[in-house]
N, C-alpha and C positions, 0 to 999 in steps of 0.2 A: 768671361770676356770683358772686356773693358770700351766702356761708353766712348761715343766716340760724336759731338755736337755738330749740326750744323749752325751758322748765325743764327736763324729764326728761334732752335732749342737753347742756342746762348742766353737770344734776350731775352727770351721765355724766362728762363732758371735764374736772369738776373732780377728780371719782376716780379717773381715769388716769392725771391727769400727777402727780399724788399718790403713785401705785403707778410711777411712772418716776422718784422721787425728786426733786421739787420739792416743798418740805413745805408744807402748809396757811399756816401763817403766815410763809415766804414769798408767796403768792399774795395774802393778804388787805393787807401790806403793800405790794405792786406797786400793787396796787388802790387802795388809801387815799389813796398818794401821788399816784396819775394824775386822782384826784377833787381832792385838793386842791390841784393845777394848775391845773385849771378854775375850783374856786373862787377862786381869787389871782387868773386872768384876770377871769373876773366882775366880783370885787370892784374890779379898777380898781388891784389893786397887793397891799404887803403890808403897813409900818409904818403903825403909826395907825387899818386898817381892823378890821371890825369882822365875827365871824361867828358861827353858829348853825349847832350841827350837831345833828341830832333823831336819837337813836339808838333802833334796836327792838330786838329780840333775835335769836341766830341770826349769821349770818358776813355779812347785811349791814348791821347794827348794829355790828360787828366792823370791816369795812372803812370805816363812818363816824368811829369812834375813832381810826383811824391818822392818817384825813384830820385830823382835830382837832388832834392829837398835833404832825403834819407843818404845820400851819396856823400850827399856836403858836410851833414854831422858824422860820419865817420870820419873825415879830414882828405874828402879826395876832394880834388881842386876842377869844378862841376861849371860846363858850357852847358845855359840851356837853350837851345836853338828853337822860337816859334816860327812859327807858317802859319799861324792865327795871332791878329791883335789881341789883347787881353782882355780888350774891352767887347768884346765879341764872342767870349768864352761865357758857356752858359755854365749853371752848378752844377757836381760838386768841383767840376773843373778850376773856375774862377777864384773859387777859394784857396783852391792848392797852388795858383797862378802866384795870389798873396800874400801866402804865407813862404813864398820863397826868402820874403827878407826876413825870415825869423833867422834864418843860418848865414852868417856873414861869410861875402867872398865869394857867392855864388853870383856869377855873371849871365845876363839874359839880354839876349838879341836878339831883334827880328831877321829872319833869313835874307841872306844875302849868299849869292852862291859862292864868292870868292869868300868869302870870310869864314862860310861850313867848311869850304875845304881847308883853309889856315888851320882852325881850330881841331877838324878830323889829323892832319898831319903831322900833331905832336900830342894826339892823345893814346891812352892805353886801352881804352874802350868806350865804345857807343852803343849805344844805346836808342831803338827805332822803336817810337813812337807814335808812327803820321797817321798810319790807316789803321783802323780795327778790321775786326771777323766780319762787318757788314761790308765791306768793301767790294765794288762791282765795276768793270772795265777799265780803262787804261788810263793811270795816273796820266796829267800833264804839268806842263809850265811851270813854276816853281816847285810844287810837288815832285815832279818826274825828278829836275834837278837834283832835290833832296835825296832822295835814292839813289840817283848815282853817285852823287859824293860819298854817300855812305857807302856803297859797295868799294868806291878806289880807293876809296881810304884803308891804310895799312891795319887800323886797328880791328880785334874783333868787332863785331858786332850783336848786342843782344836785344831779340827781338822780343815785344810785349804783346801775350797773344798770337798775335801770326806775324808773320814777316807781311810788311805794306806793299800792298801791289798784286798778293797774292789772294786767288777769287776763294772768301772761306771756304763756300760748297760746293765745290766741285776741284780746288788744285789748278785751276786755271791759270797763266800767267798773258797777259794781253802785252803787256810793255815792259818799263823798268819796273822793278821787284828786288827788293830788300834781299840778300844773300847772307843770311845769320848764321854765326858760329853756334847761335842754342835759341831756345824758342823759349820762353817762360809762359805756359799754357795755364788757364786757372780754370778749375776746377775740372776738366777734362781736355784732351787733346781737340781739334776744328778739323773738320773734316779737312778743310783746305791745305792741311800741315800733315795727313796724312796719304794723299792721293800726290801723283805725278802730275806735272812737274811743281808744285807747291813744297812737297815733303823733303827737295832739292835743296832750297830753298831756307828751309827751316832751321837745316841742323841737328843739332839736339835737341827732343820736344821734351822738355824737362815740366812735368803738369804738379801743379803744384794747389793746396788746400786754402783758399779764404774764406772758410764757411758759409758755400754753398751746403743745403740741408743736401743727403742723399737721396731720402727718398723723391726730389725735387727735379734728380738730376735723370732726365724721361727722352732716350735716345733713342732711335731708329737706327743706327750706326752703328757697329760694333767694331773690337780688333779682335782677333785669337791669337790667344798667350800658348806659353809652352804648356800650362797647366791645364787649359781647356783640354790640346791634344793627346795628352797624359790619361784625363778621367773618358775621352770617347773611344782612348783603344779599346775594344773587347779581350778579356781572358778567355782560354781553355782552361775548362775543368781538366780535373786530372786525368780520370779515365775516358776521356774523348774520343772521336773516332773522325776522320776527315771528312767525311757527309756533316758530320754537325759543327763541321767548324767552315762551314760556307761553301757554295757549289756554285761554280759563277759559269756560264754560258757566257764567251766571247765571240761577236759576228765578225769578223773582220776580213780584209784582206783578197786580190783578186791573183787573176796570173803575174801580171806582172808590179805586185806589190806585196809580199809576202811577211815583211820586214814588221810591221804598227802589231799583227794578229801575234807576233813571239816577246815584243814588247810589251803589250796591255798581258799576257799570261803572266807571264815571270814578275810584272809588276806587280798583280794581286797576289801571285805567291808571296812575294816578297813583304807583301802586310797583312799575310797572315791566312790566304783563302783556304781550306781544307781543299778542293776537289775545282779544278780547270777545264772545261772543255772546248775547244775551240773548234768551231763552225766556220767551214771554206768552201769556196768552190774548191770540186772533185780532184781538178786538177792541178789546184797551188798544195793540198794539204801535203804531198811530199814534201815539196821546199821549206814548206815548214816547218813538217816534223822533224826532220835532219837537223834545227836549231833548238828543239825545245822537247827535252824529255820526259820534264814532269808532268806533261799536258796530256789528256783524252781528245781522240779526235771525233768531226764528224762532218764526213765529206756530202755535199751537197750539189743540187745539180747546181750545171753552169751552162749560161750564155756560150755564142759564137767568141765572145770576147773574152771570155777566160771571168768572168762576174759571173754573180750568183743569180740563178733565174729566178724566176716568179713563184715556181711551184717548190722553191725549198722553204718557205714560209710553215709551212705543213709539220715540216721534221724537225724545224727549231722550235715552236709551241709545243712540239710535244716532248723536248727536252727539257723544256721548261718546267715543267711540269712535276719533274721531279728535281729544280734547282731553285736558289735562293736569290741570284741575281744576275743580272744580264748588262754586258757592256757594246756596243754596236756603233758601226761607223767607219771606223779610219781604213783606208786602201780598198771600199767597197767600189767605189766611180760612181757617175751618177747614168750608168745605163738605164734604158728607162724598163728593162723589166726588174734590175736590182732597185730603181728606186720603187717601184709597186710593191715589191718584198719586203722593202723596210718598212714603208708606211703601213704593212701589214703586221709585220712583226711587233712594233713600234706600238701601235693600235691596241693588241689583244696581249701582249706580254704579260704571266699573270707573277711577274717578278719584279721588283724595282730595277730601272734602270738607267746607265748613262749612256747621255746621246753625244756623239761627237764626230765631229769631221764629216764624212758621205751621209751619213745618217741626216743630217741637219740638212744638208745639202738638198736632199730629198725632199724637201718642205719650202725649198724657195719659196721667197713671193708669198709663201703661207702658212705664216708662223701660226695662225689661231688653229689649225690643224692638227696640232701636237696637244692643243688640249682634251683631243679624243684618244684617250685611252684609258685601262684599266688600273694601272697601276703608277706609284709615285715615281719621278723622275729627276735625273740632274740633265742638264742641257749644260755641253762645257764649249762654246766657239768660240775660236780667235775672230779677232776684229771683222774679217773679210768676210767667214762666215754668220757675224752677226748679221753684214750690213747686209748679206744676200735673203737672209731670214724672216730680216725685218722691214728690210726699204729705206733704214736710216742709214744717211753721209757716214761715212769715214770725218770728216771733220766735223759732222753733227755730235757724232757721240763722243769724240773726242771733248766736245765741248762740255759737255754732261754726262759721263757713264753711271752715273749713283741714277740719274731719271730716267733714263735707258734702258736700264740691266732691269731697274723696279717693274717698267711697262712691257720691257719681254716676258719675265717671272707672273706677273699676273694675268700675262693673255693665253702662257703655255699651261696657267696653272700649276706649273714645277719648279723647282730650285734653277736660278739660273748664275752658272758662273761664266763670266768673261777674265777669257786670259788676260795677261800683259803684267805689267809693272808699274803699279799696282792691280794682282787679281781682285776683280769685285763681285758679291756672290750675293744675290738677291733671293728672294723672297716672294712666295704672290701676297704674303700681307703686307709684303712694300718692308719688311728689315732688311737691312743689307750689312754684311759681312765683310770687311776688308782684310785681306792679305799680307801682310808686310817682307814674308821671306821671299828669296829669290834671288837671282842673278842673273847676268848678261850672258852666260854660256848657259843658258838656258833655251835663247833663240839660235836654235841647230835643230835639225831633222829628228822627229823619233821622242821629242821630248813629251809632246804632248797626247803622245801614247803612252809613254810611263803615267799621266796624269792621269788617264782614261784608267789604265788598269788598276790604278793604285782607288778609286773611288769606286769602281767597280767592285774587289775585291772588299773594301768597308759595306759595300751596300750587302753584297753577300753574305757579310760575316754578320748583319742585324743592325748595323748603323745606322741610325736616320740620314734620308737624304740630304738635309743641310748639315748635319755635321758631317757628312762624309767627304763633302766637297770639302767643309773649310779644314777636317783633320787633312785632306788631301792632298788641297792648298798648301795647304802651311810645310809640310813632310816633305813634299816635291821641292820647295823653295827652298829648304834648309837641305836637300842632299845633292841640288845642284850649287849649295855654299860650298859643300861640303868637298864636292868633287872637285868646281872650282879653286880655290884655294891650291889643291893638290896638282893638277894638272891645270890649269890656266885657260887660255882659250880652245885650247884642243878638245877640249871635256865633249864628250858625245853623246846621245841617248843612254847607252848601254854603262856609259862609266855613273850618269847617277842614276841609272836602276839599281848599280851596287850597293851606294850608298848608303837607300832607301834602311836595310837594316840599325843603321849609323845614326839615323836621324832619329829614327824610334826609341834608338837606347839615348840619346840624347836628352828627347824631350819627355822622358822614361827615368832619368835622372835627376831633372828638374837643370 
């Protein structure tokens, strides 16, 4: 997986390799010159072109100067725009302030908003400088200005670090926010460049080497690559037998919800479960089985309501008993004798499993109650369900889901993944896991049953809990690419269960 920094792990890894003797203004100079790379790419070259660098204050104002400096001796004709006097620029900034006159023809002006805009309106590329990864709440006054000229201005934009305006840790955007054609990241991507709506924002995160040491570089953050997904598929042995290649118990499903319980099966078929069984009330398991053939049934008693009652808790431990992992939740309701059944089943499961949708439900108000059980768990809720779980706003966690997702994961004691875009998969040691595939036909009905079964199915097959979400993660986002792509917004639950084979030979191929 590939590190993934918040600000405080930035400036951490910059005062390290500082204290291991690489000095400050070497680092800001690596930096300058790997940004004004990019902008030469951008710009289409380097005699005759034309750029705009927006300097703030602070060491990424610092590493926009050098870009300038570096712009100028390749012969591109270089606006550097401050929003800090110079005399006010501490080191190794100040230096790169004055060594601007080493390269003739490079012009330096303090900002003025009509003049950023002249100079952005006949340049080939800019270049944002103002805010670093420390950055917290909403530009204003000339700052904000600076931003927007950047965004209306025609040319691309490349951003140093993170696009300005953008909250490193967390993706937050409060106001104006820098809109970059590429992000030039050093020595690992910012969290705020990979979460929504920051990762918008960015562009291309292009993360580039100033000799930060590696072993220096000490994340809490991660991304999964195609190769991570690759090494946590499980094989079959040759001579196998479908008991040994996973037994997954699926809870799902009432009278009138039949649909999530054929979805979660066919999705762990689909990655690979040897043996399915799906647990209903007595009464929905026809409608079911009419949709789904490779599946074992096991009818259970039911409520007046068509849910599953209290005393089928009994017959699913003891199907457990002889399976390898358990998926529970979606289309159960929150009857209050079906909720007593899950917090039972949920409790003594002596299988790994994933909680999701009714299951979760069942524990409103009391999330610390899912840290009584027996066995390891993934917890997968969309937002509404978090918020009912936990007590936290819908715009609290929006505000913060890497601090969220951490404090559900260590109260549950389980893996806890939150939907959305960007999926975020936490830890109770507090890692968290970010997601990058996925799509907008993705939020449609049914999809998040494919999710459940497809994590179900890994947990089955002997996958640890958190790689099964993040293989999960990632699998589900790439075969609703997948599907998308193909069928546009019509795409349904069921077109990317198809997929689902598609993505694995995929990220199976590298």
């Amino acid at each position: 997986m590939k590190p993934v920094l918040t600000p405080d792990e930035a400036a951490s890894l910059d005062r390290e390799t500082q204290a291991r003797g690489v000095a400050a203004d070497v680092l800001m100079e690596r930096a300058g010159r790997a940004a004004a790379r990019a902008a030469r790419e951008l710009a289409g070259g380097a005699y005759g072109r034309r750029a705009v660098v927006v300097c703030g204050k602070g060491n990424n104002g610092g590493d926009g100067l050098v870009t300038a400096r570096q712009l100028g001796r390749w012969g591109v004709r270089t606006t550097v725009v401050l929003l800090e006097d110079p005399g006010e620029l501490r080191e190794p900034a100040a230096a790169n302030a004055r060594r601007l006159d080493e390269v003739p023809g490079i012009r330096v002006r303090m900002f003025d908003e009509h003049g950023l805009r002249r100079e952005l309106a006949r340049a080939d590329v800019a270049v944002d400088a103002v805010f670093g990864t420390g950055f917290r709440g909403m530009p204003e006054d000339e700052w904000a200005a600076a931003i927007a000229s950047l965004n209306e201005a025609g040319a691309p934009v490349v951003a140093v670090d993170i696009p300005s305006g953008v909250n490193g840790a967390t993706g937050v955007v409060e106001g104006e926010a820098v809109r970059a054609e590429l992000t030039v990241s050093f020595g690992a991507p910012k969290l705020g460049t990979v979460l929504l709506p920051g990762a918008e924002h960015a562009g291309i995160v292009r993360v580039v080497d100033i000799g930060f040491p590696e072993d220096l570089v000490r994340a809490r953050a991660w991304l999964t690559e195609p190769e991570d997904v690759a090494g946590w598929l499980p094989r079959r042995d040759t001579d196998t037998h479908k008991r040994a290649s996973g037994v997954l118990v699926v809870v799902a499903g009432s009278r009138g919800m039949t649909g999530a319980a054929r979805l979660i099966a066919m999705a762990a078929g689909r990655v690979g479960a040897g043996l399915v069984t799906v647990a209903a009330p007595e009464g929905a398991i026809p409608q079911i089985q009419a949709g789904l053939t490779e599946a074992t049934f096991l009818p259970l008693p039911e409520t007046g309501d068509g849910t599953i009652a209290t005393e089928g808790a009994g017959a699913v431990l003891e199907r457990l008993a002889a399976a390898d992992g358990l998926a529970i939740g979606p289309g159960l309701t929150t009857n209050e004798q079906t909720v007593a059944f899950v917090r039972e089943v949920v409790r003594r499961s002596p299988v790994p499993l994933v909680i999701d949708a009714d299951a979760l439900n069942a524990f409103t108000g009391d999330g610390a109650a899912l840290g009584d059980r027996q066995s390891e768990a993934v917890l997968t809720p969309h937002v509404g369900e978090f918020t009912r779980l936990t007590g936290v706003k819908p715009r609290d966690l929006d505000a913060d889901r890497p601090v969220h997702v951490r404090a559900l994961a260590a109260q549950a004691g389980a893996v806890a993944l939150l939907k959305g875009s960007r999926t975020v998969i936490g830890e109770p040691n507090g890692r968290l896991i970010v997601n990058v595939t996925g799509s907008p036909v993705l939020a449609t009905a049914g999809t998040g049953d494919v999710l459940t079964g497809m994590i179900g199915g890994f947990l089955a097959r002997g996958v640890a809990p958190t790689e099964s979400a993040a293989a999960g993660a990632y699998l589900h986002g790439l075969a609703g690419i997948l599907a998308g792509g193909e069928l546009g917004e019509g795409t349904v639950a069921g077109d990317v269960l198809e997929r689902i084979p598609d993505a694995v030979a995929h990220v199976e191929g590298g």
